[in-house]
N, C-alpha and C positions, 0 to 999 in steps of 0.2 A: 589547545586545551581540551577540545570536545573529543578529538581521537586518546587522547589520555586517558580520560575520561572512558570512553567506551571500548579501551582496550583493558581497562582494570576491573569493570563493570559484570563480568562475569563471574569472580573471583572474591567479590565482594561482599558480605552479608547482608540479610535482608534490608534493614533500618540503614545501612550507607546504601543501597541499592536505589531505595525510595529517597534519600537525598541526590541521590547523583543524578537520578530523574529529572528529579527538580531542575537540577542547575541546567544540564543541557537543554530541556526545553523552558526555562524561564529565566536565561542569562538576564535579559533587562532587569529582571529582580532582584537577583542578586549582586546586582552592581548598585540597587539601590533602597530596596528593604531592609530592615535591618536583620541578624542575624536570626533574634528570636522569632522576628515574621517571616520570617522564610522555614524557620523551620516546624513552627504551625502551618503554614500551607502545605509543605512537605508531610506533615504529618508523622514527623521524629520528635525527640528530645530535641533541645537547643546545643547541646553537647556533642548531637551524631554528628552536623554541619562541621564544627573543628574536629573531630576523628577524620573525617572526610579530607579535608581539606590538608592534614597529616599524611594520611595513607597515600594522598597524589605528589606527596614530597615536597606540603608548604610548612612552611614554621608554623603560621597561626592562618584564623580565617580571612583578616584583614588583608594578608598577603594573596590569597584564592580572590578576595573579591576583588584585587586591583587588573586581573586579568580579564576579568568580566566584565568589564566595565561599556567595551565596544561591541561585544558581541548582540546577534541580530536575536528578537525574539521568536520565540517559537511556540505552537500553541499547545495547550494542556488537553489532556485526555482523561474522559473518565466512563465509568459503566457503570454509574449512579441514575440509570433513565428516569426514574419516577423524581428525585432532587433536579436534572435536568430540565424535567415538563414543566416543575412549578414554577421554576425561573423563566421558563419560555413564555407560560402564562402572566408574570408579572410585567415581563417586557411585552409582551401584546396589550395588557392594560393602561404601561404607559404611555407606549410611542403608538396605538394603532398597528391595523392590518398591515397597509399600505409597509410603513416602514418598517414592520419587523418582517414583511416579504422581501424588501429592498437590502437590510441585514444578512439575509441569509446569502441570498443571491452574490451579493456582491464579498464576503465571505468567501465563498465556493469560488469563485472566478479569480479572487489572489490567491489561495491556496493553489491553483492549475497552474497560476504564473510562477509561483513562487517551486513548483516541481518540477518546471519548465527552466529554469535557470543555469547559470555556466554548470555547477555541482551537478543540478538534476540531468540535464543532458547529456553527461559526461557518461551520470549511471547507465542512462539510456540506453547510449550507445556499445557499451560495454554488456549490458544486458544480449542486445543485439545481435552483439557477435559471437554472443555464450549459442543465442538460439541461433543463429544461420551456418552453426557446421556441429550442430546435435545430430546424432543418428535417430532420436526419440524426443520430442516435448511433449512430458507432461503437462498439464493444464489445474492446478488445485487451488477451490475456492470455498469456504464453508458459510451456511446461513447467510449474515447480507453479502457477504464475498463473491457468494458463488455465481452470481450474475453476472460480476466480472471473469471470471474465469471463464463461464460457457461462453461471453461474446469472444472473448479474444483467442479460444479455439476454432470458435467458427470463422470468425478474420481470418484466421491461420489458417484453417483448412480449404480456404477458396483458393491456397495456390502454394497449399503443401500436404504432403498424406500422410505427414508422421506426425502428426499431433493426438495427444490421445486426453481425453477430460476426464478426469478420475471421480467420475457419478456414475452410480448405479444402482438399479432398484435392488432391496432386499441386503441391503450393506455389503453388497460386490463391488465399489466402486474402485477401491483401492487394490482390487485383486491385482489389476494393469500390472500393479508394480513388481510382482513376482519375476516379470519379464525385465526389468530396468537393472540399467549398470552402469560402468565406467564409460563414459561417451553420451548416455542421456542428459538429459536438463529437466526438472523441474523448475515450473512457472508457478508460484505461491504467491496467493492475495489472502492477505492475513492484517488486523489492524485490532488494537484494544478495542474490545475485550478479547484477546486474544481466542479462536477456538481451542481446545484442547488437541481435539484430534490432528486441525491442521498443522500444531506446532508437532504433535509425537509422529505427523506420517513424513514430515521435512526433516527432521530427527534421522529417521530410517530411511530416506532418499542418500541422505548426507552419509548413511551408514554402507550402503548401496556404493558409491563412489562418484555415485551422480552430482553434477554442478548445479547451483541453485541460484534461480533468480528470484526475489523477493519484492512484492510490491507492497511495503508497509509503512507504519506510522512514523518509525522511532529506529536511529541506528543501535539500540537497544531491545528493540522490538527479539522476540525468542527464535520468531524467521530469519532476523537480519544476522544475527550471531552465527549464523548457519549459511549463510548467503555468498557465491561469490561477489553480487552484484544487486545490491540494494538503491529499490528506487526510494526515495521517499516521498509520502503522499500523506499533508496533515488532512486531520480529518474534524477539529474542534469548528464549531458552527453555533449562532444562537440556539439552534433547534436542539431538541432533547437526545437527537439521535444521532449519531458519527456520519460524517457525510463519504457515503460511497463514489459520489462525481469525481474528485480527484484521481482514484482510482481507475476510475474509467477509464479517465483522458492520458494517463498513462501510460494505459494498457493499449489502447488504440494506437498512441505514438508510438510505442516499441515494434508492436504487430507490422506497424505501416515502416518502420523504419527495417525489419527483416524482409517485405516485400520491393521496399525500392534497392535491397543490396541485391536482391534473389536474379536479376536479369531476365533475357527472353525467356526461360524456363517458370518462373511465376509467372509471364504473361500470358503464357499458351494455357498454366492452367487454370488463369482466371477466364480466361476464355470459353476453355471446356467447359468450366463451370457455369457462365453466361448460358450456353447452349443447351446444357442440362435441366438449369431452370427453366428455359423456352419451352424447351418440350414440353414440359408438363403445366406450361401456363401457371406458373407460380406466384408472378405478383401478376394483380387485377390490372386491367390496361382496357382506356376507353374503345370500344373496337365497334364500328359499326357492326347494327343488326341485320342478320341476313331476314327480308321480306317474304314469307310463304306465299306460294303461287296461290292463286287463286283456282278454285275450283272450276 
């Protein structure tokens, strides 16, 4: 149902758009809310839910919800920060520090299992093999994304030379791409609230003939529509703010999964790279002090 679903999802008008949202990440719900609450959360008429449920080739909604019934939940997304904080606030007033630390944390750590799983690893790996026979990876991450993008270039770059991270001062970052074509890959971290820019410059990688790997929320996601190889990374947490960790852990496993296929050739250039950093004393390391002679 949910490739159904996000094969028609394009195609769709806006108000079935924001139903069909719903459904895919709130299958428990709609196997067991009723219509008209579902489609107050959804944020439609109660009438888009059976259009919906029409346009996917069911007779009525009752028939949609019998399919739903098994499916796993998934979590919701939003870019209401300040409605977020107050609820963050009311759950710190009632469970305490301690447990609404222990909330979030442990949140964040099934979402990394849960992208970690037969599907997620499947992307993974398929991600994997888009980047380990690229002539070019780009590296694209905007605002809280882009942290994950510069780690996973720099991953990359300890034991590859074609990575390139689309930042630069003075709004040249995207220049890179004038060079990019049929054979490159773009690596996109992108998650609700989607950036604008990152979706119009994967738009234009995609237009390029470049393959795309996509580390985002929702196989609805505007990167993922665009993607040959979509990881998915939820990102709903008590906190007010979309958690970027999933992301991370993603990106690390993909990066580490193009390193363990790469052979003696990644190993010599992590090495060089070790060497490099030697020289120049890069990270601090206890070192005895050498004693001045005495006069």
């Amino acid at each position: 149902m949910s490739d159904r679903i996000a094969q028609a999802f394009p195609s769709l008008p806006p108000q079935l758009q924001a139903a069909a949202r719903f459904v895919l990440e709130h299958p428990d719900d709609v196997a067991l809310l009723s219509m008209r609450e579902q489609a107050r959360r959804a944020g439609v008429p109660p009438v888009t839910m059976t259009r919906l449920a029409r346009q996917l080739g069911f007779a009525d909604y009752a028939a949609f919800r019998d399919l739903q019934a098994t499916a796993l939940r998934r979590p919701s997304h939003t870019a209401e920060f300040s409605h977020r904080a107050g609820r963050l606030q009311q759950r710190k007033a009632q469970s305490g520090d301690g447990a609404l630390a222990t909330q979030i944390g442990w949140a964040t750590a099934e979402h990394i299992a849960g992208s970690h799983d037969e599907a997620g690893t499947a992307a993974l790996i398929a991600a994997a093999t888009l980047i380990e026979t690229a002539r070019k990876v780009y590296f694209l991450g905007l605002r809280s994304c882009h942290a994950v993008a510069f780690h996973a270039q720099y991953v990359h770059g300890l034991f590859r030379d074609n990575g390139v991270l689309l930042d630069g001062a003075g709004d040249t970052g995207f220049d890179a791409l004038r060079h990019a074509g049929p054979g490159d890959v773009l690596v996109v971290i992108s998650v609700e609230p989607y950036t604008t820019a990152a979706v119009e410059r994967t738009a234009y990688a995609a237009r390029l003939g470049m393959e795309v790997v996509a580390i985002t929320d929702s196989r609805v996601s505007p990167v993922a529509a665009l993607a040959q190889a979509s990881i998915l990374v939820p990102t709903d947490t008590p906190s007010f703010f979309h958690a970027i960790t999933p992301a991370f852990a993603a990106a690390e496993t993909l990066i580490a999964l193009v390193a363990a296929r790469s052979g003696e050739q990644a190993l010599n250039a992590i090495r060089n790279a070790e060497h490099q950093l030697d020289a120049f004393s890069t990270y601090w390391s206890r070192r005895p002090q050498r004693r001045k002679p005495k006069a």
